[in-house]
Backbone bond lengths (Angstrom), bond angles and torsions (degrees), N, CA, C in turn:
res aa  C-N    CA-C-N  psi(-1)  N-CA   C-N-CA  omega(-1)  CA-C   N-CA-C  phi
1 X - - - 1.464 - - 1.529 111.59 -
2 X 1.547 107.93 -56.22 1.473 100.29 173.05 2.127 129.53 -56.62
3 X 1.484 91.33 -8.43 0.883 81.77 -162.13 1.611 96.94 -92.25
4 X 1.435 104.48 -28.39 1.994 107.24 -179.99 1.865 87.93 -56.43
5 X 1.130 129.03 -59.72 1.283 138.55 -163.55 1.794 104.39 -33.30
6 X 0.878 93.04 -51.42 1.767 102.19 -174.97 1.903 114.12 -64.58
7 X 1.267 83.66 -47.94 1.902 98.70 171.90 1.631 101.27 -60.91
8 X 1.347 131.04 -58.53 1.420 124.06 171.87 1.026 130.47 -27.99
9 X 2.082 106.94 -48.89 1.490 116.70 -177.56 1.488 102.05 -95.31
10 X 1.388 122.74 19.52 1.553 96.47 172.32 1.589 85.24 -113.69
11 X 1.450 151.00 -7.46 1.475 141.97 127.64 1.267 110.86 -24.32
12 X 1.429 121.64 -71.90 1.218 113.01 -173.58 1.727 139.42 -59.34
13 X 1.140 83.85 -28.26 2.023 110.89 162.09 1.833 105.66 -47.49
14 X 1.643 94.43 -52.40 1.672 99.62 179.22 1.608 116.65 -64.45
15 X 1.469 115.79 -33.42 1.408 115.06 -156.07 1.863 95.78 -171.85
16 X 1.285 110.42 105.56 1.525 126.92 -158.62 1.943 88.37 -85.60
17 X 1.157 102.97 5.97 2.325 95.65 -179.53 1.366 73.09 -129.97
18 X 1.038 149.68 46.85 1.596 132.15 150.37 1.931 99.66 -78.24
19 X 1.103 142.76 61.25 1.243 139.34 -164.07 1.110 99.98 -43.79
20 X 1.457 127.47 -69.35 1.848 124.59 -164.21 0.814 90.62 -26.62
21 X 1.395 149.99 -67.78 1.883 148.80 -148.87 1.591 99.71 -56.37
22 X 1.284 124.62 -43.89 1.327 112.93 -173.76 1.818 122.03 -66.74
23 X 1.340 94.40 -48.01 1.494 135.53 170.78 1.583 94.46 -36.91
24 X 1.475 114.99 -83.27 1.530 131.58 152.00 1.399 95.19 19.96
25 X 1.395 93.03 -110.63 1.060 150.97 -144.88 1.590 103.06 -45.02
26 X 1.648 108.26 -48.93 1.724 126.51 -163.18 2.244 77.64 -81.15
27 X 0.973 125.61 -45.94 0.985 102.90 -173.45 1.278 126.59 -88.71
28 X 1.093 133.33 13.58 1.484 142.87 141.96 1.951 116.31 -75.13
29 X 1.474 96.70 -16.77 1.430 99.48 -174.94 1.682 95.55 -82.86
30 X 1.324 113.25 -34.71 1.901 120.28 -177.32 1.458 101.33 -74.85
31 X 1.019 102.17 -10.35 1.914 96.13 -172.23 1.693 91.36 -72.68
32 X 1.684 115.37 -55.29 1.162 143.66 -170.49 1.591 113.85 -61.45
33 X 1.122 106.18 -0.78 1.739 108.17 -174.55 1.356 126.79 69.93
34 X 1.666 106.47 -6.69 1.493 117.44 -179.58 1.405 122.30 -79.48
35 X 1.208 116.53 57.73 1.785 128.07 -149.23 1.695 119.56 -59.74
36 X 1.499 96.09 -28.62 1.502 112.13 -171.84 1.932 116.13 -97.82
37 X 1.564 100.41 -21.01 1.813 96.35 150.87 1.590 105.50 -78.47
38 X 1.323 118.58 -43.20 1.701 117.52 -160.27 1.372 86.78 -52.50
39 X 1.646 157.77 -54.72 1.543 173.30 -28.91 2.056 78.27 171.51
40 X 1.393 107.58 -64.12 1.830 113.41 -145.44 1.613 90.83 -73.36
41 X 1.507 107.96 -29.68 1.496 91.42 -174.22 1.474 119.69 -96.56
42 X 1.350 110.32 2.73 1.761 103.41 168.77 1.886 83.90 -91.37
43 X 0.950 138.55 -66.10 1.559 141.84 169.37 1.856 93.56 16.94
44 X 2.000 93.30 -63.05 1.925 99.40 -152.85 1.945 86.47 -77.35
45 X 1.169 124.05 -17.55 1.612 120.10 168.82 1.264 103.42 -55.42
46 X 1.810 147.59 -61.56 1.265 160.97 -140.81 1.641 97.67 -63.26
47 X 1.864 92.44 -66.33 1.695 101.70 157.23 1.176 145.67 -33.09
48 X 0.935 94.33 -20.22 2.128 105.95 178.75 1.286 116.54 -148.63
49 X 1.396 96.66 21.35 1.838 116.72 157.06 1.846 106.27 -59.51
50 X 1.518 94.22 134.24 1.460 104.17 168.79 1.088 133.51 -114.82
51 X 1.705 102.47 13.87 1.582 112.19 179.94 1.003 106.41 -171.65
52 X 1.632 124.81 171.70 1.673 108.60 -176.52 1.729 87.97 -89.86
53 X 0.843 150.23 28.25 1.750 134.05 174.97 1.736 97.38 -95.90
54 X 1.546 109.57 -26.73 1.692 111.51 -170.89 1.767 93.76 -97.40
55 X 1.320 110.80 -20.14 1.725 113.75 165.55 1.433 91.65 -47.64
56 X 1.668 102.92 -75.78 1.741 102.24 -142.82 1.743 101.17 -56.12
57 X 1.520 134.30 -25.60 0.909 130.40 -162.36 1.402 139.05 -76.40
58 X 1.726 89.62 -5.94 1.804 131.62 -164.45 1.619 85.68 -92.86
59 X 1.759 104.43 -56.35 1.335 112.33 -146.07 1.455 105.55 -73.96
60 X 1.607 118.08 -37.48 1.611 129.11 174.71 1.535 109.44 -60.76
61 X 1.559 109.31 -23.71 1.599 100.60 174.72 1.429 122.58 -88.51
62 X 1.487 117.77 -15.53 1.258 130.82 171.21 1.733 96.69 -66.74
63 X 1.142 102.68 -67.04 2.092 107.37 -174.70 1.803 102.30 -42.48
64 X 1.214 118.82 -33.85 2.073 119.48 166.79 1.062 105.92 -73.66
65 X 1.598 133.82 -38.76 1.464 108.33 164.49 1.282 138.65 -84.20
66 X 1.211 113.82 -6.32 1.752 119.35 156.52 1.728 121.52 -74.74
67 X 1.538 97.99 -16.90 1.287 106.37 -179.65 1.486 116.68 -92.84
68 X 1.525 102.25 -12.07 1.860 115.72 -176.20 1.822 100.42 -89.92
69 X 1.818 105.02 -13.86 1.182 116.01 -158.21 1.001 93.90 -103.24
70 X 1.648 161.63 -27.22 1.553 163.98 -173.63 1.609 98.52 107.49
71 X 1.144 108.67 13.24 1.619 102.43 -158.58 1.798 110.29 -102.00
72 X 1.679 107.35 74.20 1.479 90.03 171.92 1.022 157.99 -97.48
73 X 1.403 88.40 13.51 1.382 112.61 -179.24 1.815 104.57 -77.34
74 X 1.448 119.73 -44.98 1.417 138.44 154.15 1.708 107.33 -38.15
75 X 0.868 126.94 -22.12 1.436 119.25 -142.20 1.777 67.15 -114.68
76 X 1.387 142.64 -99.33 1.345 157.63 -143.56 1.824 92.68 -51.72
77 X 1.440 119.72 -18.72 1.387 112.54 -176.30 1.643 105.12 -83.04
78 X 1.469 116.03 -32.57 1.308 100.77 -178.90 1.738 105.69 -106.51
79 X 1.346 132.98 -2.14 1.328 97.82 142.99 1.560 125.51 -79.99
80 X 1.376 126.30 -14.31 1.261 100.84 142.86 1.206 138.07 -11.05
81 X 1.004 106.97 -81.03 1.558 131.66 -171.49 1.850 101.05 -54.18
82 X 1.199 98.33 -53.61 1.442 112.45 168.02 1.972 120.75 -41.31
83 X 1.482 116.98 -46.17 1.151 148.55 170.74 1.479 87.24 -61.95
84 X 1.402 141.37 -98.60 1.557 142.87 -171.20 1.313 83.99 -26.57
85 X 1.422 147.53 -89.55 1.268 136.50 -129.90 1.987 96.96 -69.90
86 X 0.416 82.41 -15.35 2.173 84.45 173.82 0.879 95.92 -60.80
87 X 1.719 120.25 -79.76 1.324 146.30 -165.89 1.529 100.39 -33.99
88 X 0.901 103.16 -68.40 1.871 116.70 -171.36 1.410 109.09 -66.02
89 X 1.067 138.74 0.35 1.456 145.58 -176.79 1.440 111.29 -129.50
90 X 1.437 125.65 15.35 1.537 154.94 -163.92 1.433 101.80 20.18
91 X 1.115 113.41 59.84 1.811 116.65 169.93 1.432 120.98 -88.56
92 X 1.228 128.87 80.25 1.234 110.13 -178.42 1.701 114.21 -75.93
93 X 1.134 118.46 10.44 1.159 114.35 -171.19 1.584 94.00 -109.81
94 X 1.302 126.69 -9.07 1.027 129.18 -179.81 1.211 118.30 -101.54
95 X 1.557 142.48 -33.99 1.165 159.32 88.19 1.864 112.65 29.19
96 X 1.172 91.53 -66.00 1.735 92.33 -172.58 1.904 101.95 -97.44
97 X 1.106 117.13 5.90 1.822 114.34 140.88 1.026 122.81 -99.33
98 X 1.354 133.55 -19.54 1.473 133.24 156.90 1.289 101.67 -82.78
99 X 1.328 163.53 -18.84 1.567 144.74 167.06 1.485 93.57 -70.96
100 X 2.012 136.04 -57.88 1.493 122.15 168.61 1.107 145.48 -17.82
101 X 1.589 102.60 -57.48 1.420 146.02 -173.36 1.400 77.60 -58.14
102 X 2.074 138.25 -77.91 1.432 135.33 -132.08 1.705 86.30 -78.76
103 X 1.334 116.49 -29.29 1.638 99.99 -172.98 1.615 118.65 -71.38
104 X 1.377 119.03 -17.69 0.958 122.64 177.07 1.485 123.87 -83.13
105 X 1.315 97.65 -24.42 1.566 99.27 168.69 1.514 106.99 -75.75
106 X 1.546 113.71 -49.10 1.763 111.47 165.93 1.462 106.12 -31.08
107 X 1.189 122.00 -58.11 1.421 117.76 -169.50 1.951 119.63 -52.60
108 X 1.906 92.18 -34.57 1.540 81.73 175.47 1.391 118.57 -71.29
109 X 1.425 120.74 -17.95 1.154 134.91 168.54 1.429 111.82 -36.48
110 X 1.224 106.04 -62.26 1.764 134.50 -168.18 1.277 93.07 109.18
111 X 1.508 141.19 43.06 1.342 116.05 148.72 1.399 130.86 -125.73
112 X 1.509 93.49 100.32 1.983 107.00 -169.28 1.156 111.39 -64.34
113 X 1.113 119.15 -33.60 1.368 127.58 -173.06 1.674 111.79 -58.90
114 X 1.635 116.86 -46.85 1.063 113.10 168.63 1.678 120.74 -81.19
115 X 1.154 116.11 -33.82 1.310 131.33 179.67 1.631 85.95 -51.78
116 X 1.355 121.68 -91.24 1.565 118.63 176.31 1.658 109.32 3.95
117 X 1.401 122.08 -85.46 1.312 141.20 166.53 1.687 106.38 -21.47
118 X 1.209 122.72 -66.67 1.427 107.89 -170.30 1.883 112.93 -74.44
119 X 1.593 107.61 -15.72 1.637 115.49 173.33 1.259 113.20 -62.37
120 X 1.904 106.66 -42.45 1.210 104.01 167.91 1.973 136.42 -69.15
121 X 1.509 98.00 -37.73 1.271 115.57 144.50 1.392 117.67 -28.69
122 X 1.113 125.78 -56.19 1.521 127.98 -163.09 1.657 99.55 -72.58
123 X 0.901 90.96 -55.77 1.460 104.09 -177.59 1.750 127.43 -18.16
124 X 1.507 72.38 -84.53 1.646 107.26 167.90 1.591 101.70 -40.02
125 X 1.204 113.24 -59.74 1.986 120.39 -179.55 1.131 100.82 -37.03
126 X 1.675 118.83 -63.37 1.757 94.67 -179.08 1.081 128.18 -92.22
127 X 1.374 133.17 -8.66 1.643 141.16 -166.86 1.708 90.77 -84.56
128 X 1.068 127.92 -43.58 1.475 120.75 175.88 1.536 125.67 -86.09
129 X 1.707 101.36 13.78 1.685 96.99 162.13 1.027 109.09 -101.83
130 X 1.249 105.19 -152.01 1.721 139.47 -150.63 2.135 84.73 -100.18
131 X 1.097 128.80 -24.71 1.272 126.34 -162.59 1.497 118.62 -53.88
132 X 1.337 132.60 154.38 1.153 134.32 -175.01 1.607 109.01 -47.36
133 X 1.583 110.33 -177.16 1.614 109.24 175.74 1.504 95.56 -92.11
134 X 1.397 133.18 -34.24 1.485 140.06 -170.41 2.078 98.52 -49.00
135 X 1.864 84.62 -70.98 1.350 86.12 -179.82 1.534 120.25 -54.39
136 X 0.971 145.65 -28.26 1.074 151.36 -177.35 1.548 115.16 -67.63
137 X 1.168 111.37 -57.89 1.619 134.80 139.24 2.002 104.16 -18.19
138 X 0.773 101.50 -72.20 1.519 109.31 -164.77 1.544 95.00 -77.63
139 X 0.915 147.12 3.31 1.776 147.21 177.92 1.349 87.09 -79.58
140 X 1.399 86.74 -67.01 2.298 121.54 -161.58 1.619 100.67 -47.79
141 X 1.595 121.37 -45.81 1.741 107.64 161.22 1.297 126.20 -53.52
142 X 1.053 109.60 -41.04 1.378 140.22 -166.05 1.519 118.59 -60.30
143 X 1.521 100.87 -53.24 1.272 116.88 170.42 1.810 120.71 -64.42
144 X 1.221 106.43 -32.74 1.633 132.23 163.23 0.958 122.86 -49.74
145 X 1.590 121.08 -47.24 1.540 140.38 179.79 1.522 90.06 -67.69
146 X 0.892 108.69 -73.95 2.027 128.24 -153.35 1.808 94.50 -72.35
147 X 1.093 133.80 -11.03 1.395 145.65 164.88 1.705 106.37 -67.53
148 X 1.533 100.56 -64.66 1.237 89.17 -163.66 1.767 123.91 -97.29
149 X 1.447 87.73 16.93 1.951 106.27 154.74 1.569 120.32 -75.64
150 X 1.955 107.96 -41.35 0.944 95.14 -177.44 1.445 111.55 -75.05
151 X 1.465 136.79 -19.78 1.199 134.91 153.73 1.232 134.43 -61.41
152 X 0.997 133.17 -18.46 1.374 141.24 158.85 1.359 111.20 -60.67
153 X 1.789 118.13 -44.81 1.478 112.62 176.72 1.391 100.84 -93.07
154 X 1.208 151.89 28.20 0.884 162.76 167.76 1.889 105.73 -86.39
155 X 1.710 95.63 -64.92 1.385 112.62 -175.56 1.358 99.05 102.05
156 X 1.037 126.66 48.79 1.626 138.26 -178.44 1.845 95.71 -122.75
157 X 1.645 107.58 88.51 1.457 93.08 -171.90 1.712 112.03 -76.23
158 X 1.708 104.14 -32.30 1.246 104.93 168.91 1.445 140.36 -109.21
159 X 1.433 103.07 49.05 1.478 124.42 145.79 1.457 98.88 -93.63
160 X 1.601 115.23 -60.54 1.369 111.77 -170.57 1.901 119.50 -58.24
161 X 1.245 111.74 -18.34 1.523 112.08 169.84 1.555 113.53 -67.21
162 X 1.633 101.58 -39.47 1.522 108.20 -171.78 1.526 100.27 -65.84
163 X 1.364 120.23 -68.20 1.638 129.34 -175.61 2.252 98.99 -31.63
164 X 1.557 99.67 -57.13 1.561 87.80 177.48 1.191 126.38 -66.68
165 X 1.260 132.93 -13.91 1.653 144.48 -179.47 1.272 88.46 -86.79
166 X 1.168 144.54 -73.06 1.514 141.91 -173.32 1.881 111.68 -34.49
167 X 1.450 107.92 -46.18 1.246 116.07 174.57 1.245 135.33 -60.91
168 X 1.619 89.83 -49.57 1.840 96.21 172.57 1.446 106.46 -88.18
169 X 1.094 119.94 -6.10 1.865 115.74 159.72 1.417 108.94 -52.98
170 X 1.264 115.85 -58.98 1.343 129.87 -171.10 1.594 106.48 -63.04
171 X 1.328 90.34 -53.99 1.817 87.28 -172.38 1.461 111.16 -55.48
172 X 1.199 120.99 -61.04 1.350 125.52 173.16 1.427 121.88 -36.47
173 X 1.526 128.11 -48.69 1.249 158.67 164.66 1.671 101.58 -24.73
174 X 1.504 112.68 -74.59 1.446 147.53 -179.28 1.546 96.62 -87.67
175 X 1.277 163.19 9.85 1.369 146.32 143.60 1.460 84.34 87.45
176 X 1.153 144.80 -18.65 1.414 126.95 -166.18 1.759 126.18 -44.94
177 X 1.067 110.97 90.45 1.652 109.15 171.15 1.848 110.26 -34.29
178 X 1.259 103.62 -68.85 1.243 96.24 -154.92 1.231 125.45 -59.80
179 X 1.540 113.64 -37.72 1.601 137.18 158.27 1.932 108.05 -47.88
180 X 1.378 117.43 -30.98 1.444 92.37 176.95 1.645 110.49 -94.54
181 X 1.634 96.59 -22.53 1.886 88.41 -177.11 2.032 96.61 -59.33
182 X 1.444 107.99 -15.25 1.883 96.22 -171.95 1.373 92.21 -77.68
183 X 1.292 122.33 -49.13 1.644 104.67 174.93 1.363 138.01 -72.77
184 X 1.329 111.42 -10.67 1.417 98.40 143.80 1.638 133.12 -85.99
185 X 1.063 106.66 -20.61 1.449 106.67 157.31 1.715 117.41 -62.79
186 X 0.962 128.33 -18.36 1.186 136.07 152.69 1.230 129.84 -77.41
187 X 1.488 124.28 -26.45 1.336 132.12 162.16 2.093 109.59 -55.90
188 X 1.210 75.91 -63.65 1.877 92.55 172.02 1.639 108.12 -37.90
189 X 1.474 119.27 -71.86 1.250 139.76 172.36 1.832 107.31 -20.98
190 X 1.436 83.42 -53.35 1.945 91.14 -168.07 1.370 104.43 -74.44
191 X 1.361 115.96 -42.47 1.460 124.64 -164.07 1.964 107.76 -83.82
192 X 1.403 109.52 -18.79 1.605 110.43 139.52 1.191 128.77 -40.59
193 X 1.437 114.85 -58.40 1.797 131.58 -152.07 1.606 83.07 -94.16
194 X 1.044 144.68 -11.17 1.401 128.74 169.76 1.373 127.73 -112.72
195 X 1.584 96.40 12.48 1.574 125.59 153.15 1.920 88.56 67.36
196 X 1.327 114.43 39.38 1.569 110.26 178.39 2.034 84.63 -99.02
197 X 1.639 137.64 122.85 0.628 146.49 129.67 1.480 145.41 -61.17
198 X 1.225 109.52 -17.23 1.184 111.98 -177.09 1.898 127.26 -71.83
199 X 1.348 114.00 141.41 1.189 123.00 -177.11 1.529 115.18 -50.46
């Protein structure tokens, strides 16, 4: 670690917006347990940010080191912050992966109930913009997948059956590979929690 650490800062010697180097760097410091330099040195990234896209990129790496740290309450405060910078840069597509992103950390929490709330949140962000029908499409799986987790930890087997039938409807519908391998990984998921083992 110390030694990637050194290669980072002799990048940065060359070119002080080389971000990966910061990025680097804070995550060799989380490897190291040192959570609150890994935090100071995306911090000196924020500083010599040249846009909010190298903002959000400082700020999403701070939310991995509160999350490498047990800290999620730390972690949901700076994608927050992360979420405002969407908002202000009119991303709804960016917006409703940073509202995902906070439900999923709710979820490590154990709280589906709220996690639910920001999936739906997300949702709404892109189905009510200006965004393509594709993208919109790909929220609407999306939301299905991440739906029927929070029901599963919920213990809601049939919300979570519906959210996977909804999915592989779609996937199948649209040929989508990747969307049906998620619903069958979700099939599996359910058929775990109902202790059905069989092949």
């Amino acid at each position: 670690y110390d030694e990637s650490i050194e290669n980072y800062k002799k990048a940065l010697k060359l070119n002080q917006n080389f971000t990966n180097s910061y990025v680097g760097i804070s995550d060799n410091l989380n490897f190291k347990g040192d959570f609150q330099n890994a935090r100071a040195e995306l911090d000196k990234m924020l500083q010599v940010a040249r846009n909010d896209g190298e903002r959000r990129t400082a700020i999403f790496a701070k939310a991995v080191s509160y999350l490498n740290e047990g800290n999620h309450q730390g972690a949901l405060q700076e994608l927050d912050k992360q979420l405002a910078l969407a908002k202000k840069m009119n991303d709804p597509a960016g917006v409703g992966g940073d509202l995902n992103t906070m439900g999923l950390v709710l979820l490590e929490k154990n709280q589906p109930k709220e996690a639910q709330s920001k999936f739906d949140e997300g949702l709404k962000a892109v189905t009510s913009s200006n965004q393509s029908a594709e993208i919109k499409r790909v929220a609407e799986r999306t939301h299905f997948f991440l739906s029927a987790q929070a029901a599963l930890q919920s213990g809601d087997l049939k919300a979570a059956e519906w959210n996977q039938a909804e999915l592989q409807k779609q996937a199948a519908a649209e040929k989508n590979t990747f969307a049906t391998n998620l619903a069958h990984e979700l099939a599996g998921r359910i058929a775990f929690q109902k202790k059905d083992y069989v092949l």
